[in-house]
C-alpha positions in Angstrom: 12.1 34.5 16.0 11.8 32.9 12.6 8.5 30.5 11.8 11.5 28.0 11.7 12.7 28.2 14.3 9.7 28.7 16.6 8.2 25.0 15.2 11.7 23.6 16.2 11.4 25.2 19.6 7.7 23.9 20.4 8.9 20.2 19.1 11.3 20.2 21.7 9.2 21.3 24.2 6.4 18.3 23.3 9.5 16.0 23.6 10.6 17.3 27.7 6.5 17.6 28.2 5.6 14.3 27.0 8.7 12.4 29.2 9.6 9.9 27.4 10.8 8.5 30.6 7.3 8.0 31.2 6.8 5.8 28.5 7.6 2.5 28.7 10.5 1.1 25.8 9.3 -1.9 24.0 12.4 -4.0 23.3 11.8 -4.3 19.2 16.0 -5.3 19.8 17.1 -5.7 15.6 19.2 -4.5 12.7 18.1 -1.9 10.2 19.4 0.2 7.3 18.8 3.6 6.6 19.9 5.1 3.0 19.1 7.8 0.4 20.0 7.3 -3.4 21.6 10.2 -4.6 21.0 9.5 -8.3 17.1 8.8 -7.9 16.5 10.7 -4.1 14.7 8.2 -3.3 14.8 7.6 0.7 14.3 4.5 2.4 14.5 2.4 5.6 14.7 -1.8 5.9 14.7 -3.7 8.7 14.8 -7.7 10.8 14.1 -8.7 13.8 12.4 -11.3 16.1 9.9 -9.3 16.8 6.1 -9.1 16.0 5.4 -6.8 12.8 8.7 -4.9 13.4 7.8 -2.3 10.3 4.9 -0.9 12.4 7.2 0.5 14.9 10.5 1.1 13.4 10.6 2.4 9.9 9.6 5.8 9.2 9.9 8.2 6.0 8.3 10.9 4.3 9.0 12.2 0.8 11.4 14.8 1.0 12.1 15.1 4.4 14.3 11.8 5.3 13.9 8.8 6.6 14.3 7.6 10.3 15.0 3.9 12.0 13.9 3.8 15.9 14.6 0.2 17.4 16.3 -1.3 21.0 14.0 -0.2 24.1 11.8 1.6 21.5 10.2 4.9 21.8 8.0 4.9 18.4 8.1 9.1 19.1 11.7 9.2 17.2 9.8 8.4 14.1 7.3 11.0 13.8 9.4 13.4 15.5 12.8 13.0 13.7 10.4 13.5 10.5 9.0 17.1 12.0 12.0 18.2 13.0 13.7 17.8 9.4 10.9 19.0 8.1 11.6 22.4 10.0 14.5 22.4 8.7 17.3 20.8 10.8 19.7 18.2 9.2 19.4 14.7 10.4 22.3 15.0 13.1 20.6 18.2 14.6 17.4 16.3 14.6 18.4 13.2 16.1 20.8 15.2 18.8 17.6 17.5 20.0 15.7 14.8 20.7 18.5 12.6 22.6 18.6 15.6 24.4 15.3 15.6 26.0 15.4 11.6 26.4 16.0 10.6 29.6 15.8 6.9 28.6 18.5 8.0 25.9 20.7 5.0 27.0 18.8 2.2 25.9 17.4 3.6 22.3 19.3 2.7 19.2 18.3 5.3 16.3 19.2 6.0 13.0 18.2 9.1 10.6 18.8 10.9 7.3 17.7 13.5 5.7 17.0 14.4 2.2 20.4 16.0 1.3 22.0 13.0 2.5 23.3 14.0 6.0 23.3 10.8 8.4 23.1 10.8 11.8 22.9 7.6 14.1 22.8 6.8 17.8 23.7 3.7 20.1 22.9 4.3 23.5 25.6 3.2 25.9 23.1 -0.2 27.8 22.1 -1.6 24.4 22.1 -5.0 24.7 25.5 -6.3 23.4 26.1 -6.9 20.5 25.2 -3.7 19.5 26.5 -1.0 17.1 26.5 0.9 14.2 27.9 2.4 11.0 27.1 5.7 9.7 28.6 5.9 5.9 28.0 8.4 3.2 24.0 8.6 2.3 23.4 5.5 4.6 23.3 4.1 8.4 23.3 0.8 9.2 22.8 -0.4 13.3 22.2 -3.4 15.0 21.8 -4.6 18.6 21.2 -7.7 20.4 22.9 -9.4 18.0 24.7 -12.9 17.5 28.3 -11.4 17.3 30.3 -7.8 16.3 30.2 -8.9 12.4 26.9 -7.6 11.5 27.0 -4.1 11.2 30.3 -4.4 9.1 28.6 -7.1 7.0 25.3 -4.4 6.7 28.0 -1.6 5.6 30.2 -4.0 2.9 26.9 -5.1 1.1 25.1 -2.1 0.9 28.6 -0.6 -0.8 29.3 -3.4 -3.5 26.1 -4.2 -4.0 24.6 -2.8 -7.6 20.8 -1.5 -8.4 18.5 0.5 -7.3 17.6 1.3 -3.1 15.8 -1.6 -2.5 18.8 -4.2 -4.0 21.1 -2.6 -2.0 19.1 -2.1 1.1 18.5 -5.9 1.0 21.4 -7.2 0.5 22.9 -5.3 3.5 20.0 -7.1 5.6 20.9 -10.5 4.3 24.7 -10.1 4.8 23.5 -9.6 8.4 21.7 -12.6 8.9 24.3 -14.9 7.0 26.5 -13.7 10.1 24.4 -14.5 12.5 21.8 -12.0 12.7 19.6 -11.4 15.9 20.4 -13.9 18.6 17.0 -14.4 19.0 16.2 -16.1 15.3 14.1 -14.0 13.0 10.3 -13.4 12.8 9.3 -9.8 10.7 11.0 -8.0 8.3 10.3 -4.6 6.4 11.0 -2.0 3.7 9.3 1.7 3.1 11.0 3.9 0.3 9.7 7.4 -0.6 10.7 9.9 -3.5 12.8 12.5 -3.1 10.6 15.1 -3.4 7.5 15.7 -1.9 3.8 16.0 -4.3 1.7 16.2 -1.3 0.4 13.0 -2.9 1.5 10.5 -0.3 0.1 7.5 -2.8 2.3 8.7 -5.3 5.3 9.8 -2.9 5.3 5.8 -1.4 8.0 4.2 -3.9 7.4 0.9 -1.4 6.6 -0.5 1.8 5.8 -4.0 2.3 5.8 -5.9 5.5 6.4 -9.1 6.5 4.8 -9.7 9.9 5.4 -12.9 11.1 7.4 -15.6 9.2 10.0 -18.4 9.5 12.3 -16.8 6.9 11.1 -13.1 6.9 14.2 -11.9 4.5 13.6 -14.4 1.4 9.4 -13.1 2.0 10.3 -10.0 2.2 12.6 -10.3 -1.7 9.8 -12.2 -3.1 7.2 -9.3 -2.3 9.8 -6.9 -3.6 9.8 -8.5 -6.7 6.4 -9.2 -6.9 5.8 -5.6 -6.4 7.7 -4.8 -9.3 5.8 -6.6 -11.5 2.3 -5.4 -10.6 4.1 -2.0 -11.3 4.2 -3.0 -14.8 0.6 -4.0 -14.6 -0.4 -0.7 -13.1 1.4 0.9 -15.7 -0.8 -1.5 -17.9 -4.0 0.0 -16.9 -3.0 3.5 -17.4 -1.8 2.4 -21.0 -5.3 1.2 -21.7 -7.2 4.2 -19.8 -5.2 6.2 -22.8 -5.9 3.7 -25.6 -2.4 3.1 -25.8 -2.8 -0.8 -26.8 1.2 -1.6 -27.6 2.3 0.3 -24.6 0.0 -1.9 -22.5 1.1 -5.1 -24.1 4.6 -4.3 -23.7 3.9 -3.7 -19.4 1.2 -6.4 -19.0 4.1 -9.1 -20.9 6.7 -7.7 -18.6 4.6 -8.8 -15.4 3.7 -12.0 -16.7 7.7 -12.7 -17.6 8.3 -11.9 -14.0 5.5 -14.1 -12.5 4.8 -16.5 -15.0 2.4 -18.3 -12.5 0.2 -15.3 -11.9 -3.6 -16.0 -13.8 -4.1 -12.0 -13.5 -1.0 -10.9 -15.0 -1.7 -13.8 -17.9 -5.9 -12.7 -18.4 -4.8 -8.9 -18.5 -2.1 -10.1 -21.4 -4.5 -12.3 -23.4 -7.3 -9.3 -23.1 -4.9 -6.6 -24.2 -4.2 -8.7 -27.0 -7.6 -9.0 -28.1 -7.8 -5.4 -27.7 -4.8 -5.1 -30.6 -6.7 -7.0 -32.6 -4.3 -10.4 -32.1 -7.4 -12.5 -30.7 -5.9 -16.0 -32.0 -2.7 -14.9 -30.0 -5.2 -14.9 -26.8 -6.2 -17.7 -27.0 -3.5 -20.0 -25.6 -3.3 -17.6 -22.6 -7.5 -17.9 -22.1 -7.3 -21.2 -21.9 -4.6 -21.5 -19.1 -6.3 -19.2 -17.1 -9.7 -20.6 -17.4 -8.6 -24.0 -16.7 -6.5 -22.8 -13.5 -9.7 -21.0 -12.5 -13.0 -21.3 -14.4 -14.1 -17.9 -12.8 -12.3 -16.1 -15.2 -14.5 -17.1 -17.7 -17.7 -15.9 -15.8 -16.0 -12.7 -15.7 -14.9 -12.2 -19.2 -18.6 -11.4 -21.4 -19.1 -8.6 -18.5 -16.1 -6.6 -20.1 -17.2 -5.9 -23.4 -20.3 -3.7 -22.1 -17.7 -1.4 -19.9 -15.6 -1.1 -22.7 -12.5 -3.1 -21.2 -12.7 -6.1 -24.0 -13.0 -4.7 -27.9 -14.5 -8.4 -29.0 -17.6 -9.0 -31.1 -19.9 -12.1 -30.3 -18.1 -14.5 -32.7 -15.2 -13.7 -31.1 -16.4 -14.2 -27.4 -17.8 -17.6 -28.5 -13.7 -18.1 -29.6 -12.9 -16.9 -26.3 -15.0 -19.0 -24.1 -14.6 -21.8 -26.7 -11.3 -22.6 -24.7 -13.0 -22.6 -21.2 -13.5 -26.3 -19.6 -16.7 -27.4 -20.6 -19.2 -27.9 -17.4 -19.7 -31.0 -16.2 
């Protein structure tokens, strides 16, 4: 018996031993996406629902192995053990089928998986709450149940397919075609998104493209966009920080402006610029940007003669006296 083969075996049999009969399904009833980009490999899963903090229970993903979607009367295992049984070496639909298999409860899950070649697999069970269904396309699955109508799932499959960009575009505009349908009959309450890299560093930090949550909010879906593209810009600021780490001053002045286009109103993003720029040797060109921050929070200024003895702000004492010249004066 291959090494394989054996881990498949014992997965199975911690499935049947477990009973997931015997655990009670939490009814986290919503619409999700699975998909995999096959220019980047990047794999990802995005969901909505009125439910609680819907990302702790339904999306799950690991770098390299695929990406799985467990919703209806929930059984959270699917997750972790969709995920080992890729990992082993099954394809998503071999995966998802072994599991069914030993699921007594199998009628009442709604579940989704792919894996990282691309194979989908996807599974409504036959007393999901109406309306319920899914799509399983080429790199992607979208499923829904408990919804307003029979339109969402096709709306979910349309979007994600015209849509342009990278993972995350698409994956969220196949979530908001679903909710300009109608969406959950319920309303709407948490939303999520978790993407991972294609291949696996055994670096999980670095393997996490993105996952943000939106736990509990009147209009989870336009949250959820805003953190997506507030998370892109603090990758330009991360990028930033590494740039200065290697001395690389015009490399981190070309990231730390890119974040500040995107989020103009962000006093971070606009200190990091006007320091990097001091650090070129542009301090007039700070200046401006000091003095918004400082007036938007004076704290700034107490933090800014502590970076020159770390190393983090290249200014002599005339020019700190320019710097904090722009500061409020205390009352």
């Amino acid at each position: 018996m291959s090494k394989k083969f054996h881990s498949f075996v014992l997965l199975l049999a911690v499935c049947i031993s477990t009973g997931f009969s015997q655990e009670r399904g939490r009814p986290v009833h919503t619409y999700s996406i699975v998909a995999r980009d096959p220019a980047t490999g990047e794999m990802g899963v995005a969901v909505q629902s009125h439910w609680f903090s819907v990302g702790s229970l339904v999306t799950w993903a690991e770098a390299g192995v695929g990406a799985v979607a467990t919703q209806s009367f929930i059984d959270p295992a699917y997750g972790p053990l969709g995920l080992d049984l890729m990992r082993a070496g099954k394809n998503a639909k071999q995966a998802l089928a072994a599991i069914i298999a030993s699921d007594p409860g199998e009628a009442v899950r709604q579940v989704a998986m792919i894996d990282a070649k691309g194979n989908v697999a996807a599974h409504t069970g036959s007393k999901c709450i109406p309306a319920a269904g899914h799509y399983a396309g080429e790199n992607f699955s979208v499923q829904a149940n408990l919804m307003l109508n029979e339109k969402v799932w096709p709306a979910m499959q349309e979007a994600y397919q015209k849509t342009s960009g990278d993972l995350a575009d698409k994956m969220l505009a196949a979530l908001e075609a679903a909710q300009a349908v109608g969406g959950d009959i319920r309303g709407k309450q948490s939303a999520a998104i978790l993407i991972v890299s294609g291949t696996n560093t055994g670096r999980p930090w670095v393997d996490r493209v993105m996952e943000l949550r939106i736990e509990d909010h009147a209009e989870p879906l336009k949250e959820l966009r805003r953190l997506v593209h507030l998370h892109r810009a603090y990758l330009h600021m991360n990028a930033g920080d590494l740039a200065v780490e290697h001395n690389d001053m015009d490399k981190a002045l070309a990231e730390y402006g890119a974040a500040q286009a995107m989020v103009p109103e962000s006093l971070e993003m606009i200190y990091w610029t006007a320091t990097s720029l001091v650090n070129a040797g542009r301090l007039d060109e700070s200046l401006p940007l000091f003095k918004k921050v400082f007036a938007g929070d004076p704290n700034w200024a107490e933090l800014t003669p502590r970076l020159p003895k770390i190393g983090l702000l290249n200014v002599d004492d005339a020019g700190m006296k320019k710097i904090l010249g722009v500061a409020p004066k205390k009352k």
